[in-house]
N, C-alpha and C positions, 0 to 999 in steps of 0.2 A: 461497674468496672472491677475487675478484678485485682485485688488488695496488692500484688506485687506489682503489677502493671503501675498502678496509682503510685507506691514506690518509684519505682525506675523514674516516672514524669516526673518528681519532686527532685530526685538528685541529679538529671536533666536541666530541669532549670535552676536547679542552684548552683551547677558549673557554668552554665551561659549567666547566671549572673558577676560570680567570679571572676570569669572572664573580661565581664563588660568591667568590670571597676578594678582591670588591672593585676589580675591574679591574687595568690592566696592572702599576700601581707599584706598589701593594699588594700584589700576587701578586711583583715583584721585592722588594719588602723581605722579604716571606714569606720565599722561598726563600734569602735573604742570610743573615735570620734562621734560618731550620731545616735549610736544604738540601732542602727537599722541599714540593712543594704540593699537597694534598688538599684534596676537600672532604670535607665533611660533616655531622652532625648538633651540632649543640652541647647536651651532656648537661647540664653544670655549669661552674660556679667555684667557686674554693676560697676560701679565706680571705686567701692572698697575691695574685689577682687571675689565676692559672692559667686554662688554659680546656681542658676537657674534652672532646672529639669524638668520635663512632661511623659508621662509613660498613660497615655489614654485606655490601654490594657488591665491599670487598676481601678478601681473603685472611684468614684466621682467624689469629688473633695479632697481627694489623698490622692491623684494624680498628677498633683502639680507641688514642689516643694524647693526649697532651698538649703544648698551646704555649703555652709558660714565658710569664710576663708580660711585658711590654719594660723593666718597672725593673733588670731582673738583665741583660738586653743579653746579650752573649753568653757572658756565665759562668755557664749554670746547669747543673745536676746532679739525680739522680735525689733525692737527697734533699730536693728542696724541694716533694715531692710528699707530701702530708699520708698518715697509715696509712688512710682508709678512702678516697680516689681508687686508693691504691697497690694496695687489694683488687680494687677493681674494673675498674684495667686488667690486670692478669694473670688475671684471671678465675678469682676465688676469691669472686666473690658477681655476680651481672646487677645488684645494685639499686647505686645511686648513693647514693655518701653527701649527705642533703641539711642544710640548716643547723639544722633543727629537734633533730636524733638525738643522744638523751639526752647530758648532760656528767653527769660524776661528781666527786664530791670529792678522790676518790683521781686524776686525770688530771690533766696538765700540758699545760697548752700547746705544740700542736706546734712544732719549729724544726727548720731542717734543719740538719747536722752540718756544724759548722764547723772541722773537720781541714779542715789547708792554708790557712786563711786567718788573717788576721791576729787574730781573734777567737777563735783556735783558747785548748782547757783547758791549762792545764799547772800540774800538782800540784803543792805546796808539800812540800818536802821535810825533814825534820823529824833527817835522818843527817846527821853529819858527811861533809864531804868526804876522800875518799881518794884524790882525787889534785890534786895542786895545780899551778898553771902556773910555771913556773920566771920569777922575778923576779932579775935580776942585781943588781939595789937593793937587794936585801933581805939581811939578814944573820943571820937566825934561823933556829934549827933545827928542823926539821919533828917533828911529832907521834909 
């Protein structure tokens, strides 16, 4: 293919991508936001405002991806990806979870895992302490 030809395709499709995601400043927030701009199909949303995409013109494993809501900014994480999106971007099912698909009594409400943040569990601990911080105040003798 002839090297200007090859040119003109690439800035071709990086205006149809532009386009597809809203023109110029939208495409630079995109990519502030994700580091990467695609387009594609929009499959779904989740229940936190997620959004879903499939573009089967790319590369298999990397045709399927998700762009986090804008309420979480630039802190998000795989786990704010509900388990039946999670299925079907790693392709462990084609069908899409949609909002209809049975809830059970035994289910909990999805959340994603809050290690590392200020929200995070920490068990109540019901053992005496076995080591204590040295107080020079203090005059009593240890256990």
């Amino acid at each position: 293919m002839n090297p200007i030809t090859n040119y003109l395709e690439k800035v071709k499709r990086l205006r149809t991508i532009i386009q597809a995601n809203g023109g110029l400043l939208k495409s630079l927030v995109k990519i502030y936001y994700t580091d990467d701009l695609k387009e594609g199909r929009l499959i779904g949303k989740d229940q936190f405002g997620n959004e879903y995409f499939e573009n089967n013109s790319y590369f298999f494993g990397r045709n399927r991806w998700v762009e986090y809501t804008r309420k979480v900014g630039l802190d998000y994480n795989a786990t704010q990806v509900p388990p039946g999106w999670h299925a079907w971007i790693h392709y462990m099912t084609d069908q899409a979870p949609k909002s209809n698909d049975p809830k059970y009594d035994w289910m909990e409400p999805y959340q994603q895992n809050m290690t590392g943040t200020h929200h995070k569990y920490v068990p109540f601990s019901t053992m005496p302490k076995k080591i204590f911080s040295w107080d020079p105040n203090q005059n009593k003798k240890l256990p």
